[in-house]
N, C-alpha and C positions, 0 to 999 in steps of 0.2 A: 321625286326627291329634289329640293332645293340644290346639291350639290350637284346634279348632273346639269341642268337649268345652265349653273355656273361654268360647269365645264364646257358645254356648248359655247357658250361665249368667249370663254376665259383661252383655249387651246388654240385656238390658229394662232395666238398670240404666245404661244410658248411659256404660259400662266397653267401650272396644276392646277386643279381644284380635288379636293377632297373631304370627306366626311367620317374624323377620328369618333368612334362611341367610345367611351370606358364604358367600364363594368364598374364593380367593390372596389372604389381607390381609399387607401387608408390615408386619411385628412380629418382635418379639427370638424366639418362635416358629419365625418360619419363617425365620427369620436363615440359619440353617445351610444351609438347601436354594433359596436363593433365588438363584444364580444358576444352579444347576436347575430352577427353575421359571421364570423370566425367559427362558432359552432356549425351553422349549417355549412360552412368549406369544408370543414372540418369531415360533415358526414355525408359530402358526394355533392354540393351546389354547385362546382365549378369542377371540370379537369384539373384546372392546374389548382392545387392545395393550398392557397394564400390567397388573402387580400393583393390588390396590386398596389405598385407605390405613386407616386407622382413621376417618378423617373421612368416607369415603364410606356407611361402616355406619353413622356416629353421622348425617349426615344424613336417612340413611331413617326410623333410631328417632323422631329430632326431628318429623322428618312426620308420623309415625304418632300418636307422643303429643301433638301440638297438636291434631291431629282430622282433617289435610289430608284424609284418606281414610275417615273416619268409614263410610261405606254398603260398603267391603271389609271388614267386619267378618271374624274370624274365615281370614285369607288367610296364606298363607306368601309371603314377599316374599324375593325371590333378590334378592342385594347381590352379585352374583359377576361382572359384567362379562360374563354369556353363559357363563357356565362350563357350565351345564348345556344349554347350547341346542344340538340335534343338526346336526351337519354334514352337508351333502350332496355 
């Protein structure tokens, strides 16, 4: 992964590096397909029940770039509401 690459360089330097994924963010985007995607949330696509906003990805970045998580250096953080988490 690109972002550990950076981390490796970026850390002695007291520089995060990280790798935010979204999932379904509801934008002009995904406008078109959104009450296709909203059906399958709907019927089990994600954990969490919704589309996500633009505010729930800029939350994670906020975290990130204040330092909340400063010792996960070098991490890929999924913002997607469970999108990628396997069903059983």
């Amino acid at each position: 992964m690109g972002v550990q690459l950076f981390a490796v360089r970026l850390a002695p330097e007291g520089i995060g590096a990280y790798d935010i994924q979204p999932g379904i963010i509801e934008t002009a985007m995904t406008a078109a397909v959104r009450d296709s995607y909203a059906r399958r949330i709907a019927e089990g696509l994600t954990p969490l029940p919704r589309m996500g906003q633009p505010e729930d990805v800029a939350r994670v970045a906020v975290a990130l770039a204040r330092g909340d998580f400063a010792f996960a250096v070098g991490q890929a953080v999924q913002a997607d509401g469970g999108l990628l988490i396997r069903h059983y």
